[in-house]
C-alpha positions in Angstrom: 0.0 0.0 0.0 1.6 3.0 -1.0 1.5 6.5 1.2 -1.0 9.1 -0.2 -0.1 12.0 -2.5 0.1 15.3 -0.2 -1.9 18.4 -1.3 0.0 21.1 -1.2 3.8 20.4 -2.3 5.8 23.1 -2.2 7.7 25.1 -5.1 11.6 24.1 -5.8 13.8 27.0 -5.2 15.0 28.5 -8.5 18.8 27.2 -8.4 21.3 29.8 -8.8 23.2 30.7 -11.8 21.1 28.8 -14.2 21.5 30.6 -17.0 18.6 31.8 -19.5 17.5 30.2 -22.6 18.1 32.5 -25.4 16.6 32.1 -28.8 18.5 30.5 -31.5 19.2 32.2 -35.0 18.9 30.1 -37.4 21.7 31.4 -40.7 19.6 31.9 -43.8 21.9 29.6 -45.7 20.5 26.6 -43.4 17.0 26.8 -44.9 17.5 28.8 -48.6 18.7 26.9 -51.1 21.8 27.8 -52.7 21.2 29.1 -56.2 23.8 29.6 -58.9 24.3 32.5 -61.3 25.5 31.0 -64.9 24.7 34.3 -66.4 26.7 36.3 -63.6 29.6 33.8 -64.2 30.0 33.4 -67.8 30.1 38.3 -68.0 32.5 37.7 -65.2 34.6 35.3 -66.8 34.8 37.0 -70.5 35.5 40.8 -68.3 38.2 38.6 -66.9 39.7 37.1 -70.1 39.3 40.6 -71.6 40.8 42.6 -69.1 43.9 39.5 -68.8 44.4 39.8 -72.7 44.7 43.8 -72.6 47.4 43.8 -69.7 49.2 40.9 -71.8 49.1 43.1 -74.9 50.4 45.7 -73.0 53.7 43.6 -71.6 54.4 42.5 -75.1 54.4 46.1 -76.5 55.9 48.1 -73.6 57.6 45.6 -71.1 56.5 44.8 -67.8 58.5 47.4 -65.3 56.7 50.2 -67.2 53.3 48.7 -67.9 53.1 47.3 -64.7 53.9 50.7 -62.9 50.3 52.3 -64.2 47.6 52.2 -62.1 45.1 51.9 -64.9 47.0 47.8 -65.6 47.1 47.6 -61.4 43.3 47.8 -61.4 42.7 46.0 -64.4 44.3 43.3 -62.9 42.7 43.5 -60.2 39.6 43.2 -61.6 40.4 40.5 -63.7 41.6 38.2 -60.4 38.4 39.2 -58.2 36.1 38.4 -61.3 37.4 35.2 -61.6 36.9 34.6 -58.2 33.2 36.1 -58.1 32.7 34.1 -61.0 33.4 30.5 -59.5 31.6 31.7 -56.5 28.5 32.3 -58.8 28.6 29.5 -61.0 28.9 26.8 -58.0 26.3 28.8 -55.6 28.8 30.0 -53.2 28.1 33.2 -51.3 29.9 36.0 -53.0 32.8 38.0 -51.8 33.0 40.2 -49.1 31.8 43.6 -50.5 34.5 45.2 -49.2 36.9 43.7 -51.9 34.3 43.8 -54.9 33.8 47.9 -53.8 37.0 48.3 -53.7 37.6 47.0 -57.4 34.6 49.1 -58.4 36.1 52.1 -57.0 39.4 51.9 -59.1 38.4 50.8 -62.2 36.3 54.0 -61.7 39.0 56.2 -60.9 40.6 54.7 -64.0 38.3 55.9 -66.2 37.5 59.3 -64.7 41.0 60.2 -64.6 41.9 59.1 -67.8 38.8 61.1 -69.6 38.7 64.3 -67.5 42.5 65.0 -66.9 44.5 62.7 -68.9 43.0 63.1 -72.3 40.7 65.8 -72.1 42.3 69.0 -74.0 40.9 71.8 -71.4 42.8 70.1 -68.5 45.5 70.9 -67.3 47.3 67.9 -67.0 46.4 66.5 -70.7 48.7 64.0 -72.0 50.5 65.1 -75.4 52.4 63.4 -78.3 51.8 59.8 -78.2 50.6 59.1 -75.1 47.5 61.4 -76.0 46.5 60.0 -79.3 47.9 56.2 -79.2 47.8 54.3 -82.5 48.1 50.4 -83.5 47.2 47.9 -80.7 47.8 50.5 -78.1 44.9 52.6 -79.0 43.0 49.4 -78.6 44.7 48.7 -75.2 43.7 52.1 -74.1 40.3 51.9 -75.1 40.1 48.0 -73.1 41.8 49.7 -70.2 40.3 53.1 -69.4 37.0 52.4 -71.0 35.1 49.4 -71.4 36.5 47.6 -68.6 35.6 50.3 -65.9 32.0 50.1 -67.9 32.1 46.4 -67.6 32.5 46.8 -64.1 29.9 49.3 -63.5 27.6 47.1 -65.5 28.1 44.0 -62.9 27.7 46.3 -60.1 24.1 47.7 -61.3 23.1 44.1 -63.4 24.2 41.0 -61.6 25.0 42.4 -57.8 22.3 42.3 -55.1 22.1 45.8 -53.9 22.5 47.9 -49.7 26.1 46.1 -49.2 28.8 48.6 -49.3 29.0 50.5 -46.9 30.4 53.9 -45.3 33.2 52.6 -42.8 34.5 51.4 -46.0 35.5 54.1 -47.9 38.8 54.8 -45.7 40.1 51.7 -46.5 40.1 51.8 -49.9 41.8 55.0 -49.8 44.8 53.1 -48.7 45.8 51.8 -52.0 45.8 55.4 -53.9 47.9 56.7 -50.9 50.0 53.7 -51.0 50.4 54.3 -55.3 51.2 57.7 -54.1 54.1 56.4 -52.4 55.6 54.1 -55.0 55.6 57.2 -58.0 57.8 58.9 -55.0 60.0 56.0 -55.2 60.0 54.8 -58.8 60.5 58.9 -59.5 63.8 58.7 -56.9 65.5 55.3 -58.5 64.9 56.6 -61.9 67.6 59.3 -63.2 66.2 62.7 -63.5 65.5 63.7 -67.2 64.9 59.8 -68.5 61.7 59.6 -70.3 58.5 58.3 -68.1 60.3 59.0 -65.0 56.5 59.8 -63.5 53.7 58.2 -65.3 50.8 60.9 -65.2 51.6 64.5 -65.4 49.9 65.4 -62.1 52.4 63.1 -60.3 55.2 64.5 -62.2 58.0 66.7 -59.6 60.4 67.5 -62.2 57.6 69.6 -64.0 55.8 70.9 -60.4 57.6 69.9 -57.3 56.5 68.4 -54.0 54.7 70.8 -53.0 52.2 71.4 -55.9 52.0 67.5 -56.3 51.3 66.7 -52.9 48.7 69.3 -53.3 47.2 67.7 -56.8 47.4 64.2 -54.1 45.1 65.9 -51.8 42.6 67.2 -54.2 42.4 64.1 -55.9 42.2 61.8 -52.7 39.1 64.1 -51.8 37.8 63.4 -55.0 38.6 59.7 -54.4 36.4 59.6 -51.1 33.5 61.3 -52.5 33.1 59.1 -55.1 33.0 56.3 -53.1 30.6 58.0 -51.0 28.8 58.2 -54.0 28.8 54.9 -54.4 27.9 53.9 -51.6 24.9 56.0 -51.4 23.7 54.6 -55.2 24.2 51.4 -53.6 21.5 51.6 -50.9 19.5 53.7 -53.3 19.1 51.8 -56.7 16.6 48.5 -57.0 17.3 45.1 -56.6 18.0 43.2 -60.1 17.8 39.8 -58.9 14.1 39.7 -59.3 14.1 35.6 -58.5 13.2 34.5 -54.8 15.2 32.0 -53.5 13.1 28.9 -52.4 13.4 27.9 -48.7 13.3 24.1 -47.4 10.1 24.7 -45.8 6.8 24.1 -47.8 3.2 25.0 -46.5 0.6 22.7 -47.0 -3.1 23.6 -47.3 -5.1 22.9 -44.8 -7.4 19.3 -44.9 -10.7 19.2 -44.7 
């Protein structure tokens, strides 16, 4: 025979340093299915191949110290190596690079093409190239176009076309200031080992001591890099501001099913 069941039984104590439940987030990647971009990957890959072929062009006609020393065949590279990259991530439904990187190589191949058009080659500037470098002919003319033209286009295209809009963003736009000011640096240095008077001792004319001194090209540096920032500001800002062009929505693991009866 077993002793009755008391009445009243009083509460447990709570016990002491127990600590809380808290609710569990649950990735989006565990319940969307991974989706790939064939389109995105095959414009990636041919801007790739097209951007590799122009720098390859431009080692065969001018050598490498010299053509690798522009900043226009830096970020074409550049964009070549992080479009290949974007491109494998797209094609196998991997998440995409950090926006950080693929801002950063939108931001150049900009300044590429802005530089080039408003101060390099455009005849009211004061910095204007002359002689050849101005009007190039033969399968330089054809590089030029590659580098300071449709490639930055190419780029812009992806950014507006095949990228999902709202990821760059403002604590950004120092950092990728630090490869301008670090380019900055190395025309100092490639100015100092090079003997004063040889031909192409400074690449772009608003770099160029010999012609305007420290002082006035540090000053031309500052301008510009204030330029730099507010474009990628810019950026940043038509970023969170322009529409979504993936217009697909990605089906989750979950299905609802209607109710019976």
């Amino acid at each position: 025979m077993t002793a009755p069941i008391p009445r009243d039984i009083p509460d447990l104590p709570a016990i002491p340093g127990m600590p809380a439940f808290l609710p569990t987030l649950v990735p989006a990647s565990a319940v969307v299915a991974p989706v790939r971009h064939p389109v995105a990957a095959a414009y990636r890959v041919l801007v790739a191949l097209v951007a590799a072929a122009a720098v390859t062009v431009e080692l065969l006609l001018s050598g490498p110290i010299r053509t690798l020393s522009h900043f226009s065949v830096q970020s074409a590279i550049l964009v070549a190596a992080v479009f290949l990259l974007s491109a494998r991530r797209a094609w196998t439904a991997r998440r995409p690079l950090p926006a950080s990187l693929t801002g950063a190589t939108l931001l150049y191949a900009t300044i590429t093409a802005l530089v080039y058009h408003l101060l390099l080659t455009n005849a009211s500037s004061p910095f204007s190239l002359t002689g050849a470098a101005a009007t190039p002919t033969g399968w330089h003319a054809v590089t030029a176009h590659v580098l300071h033209t449709a490639i930055p286009a190419a780029a812009v295209l992806d950014w507006l076309l095949l990228s999902p809009p709202g990821r760059l963003h403002l604590r950004q736009a120092a950092n990728w200031l630090l490869y301008p000011l670090a380019y900055l640096a190395f025309s100092f240095t490639r100015g100092e080992l090079i003997p004063p008077g040889t031909g192409g001792r400074y690449l772009y004319p608003f770099l160029d001591v010999d012609l305007h001194g420290y002082k006035s090209v540090l000053g031309n540096a500052l301008l510009l890099g204030l330029s730099f920032y507010a474009l990628a500001i810019l950026l940043i800002a038509l970023d969170h501001a322009r529409p979504n062009p993936i217009r697909h929505r990605p089906k989750t693991g979950f299905r609802l099913q209607p109710p019976v009866g």
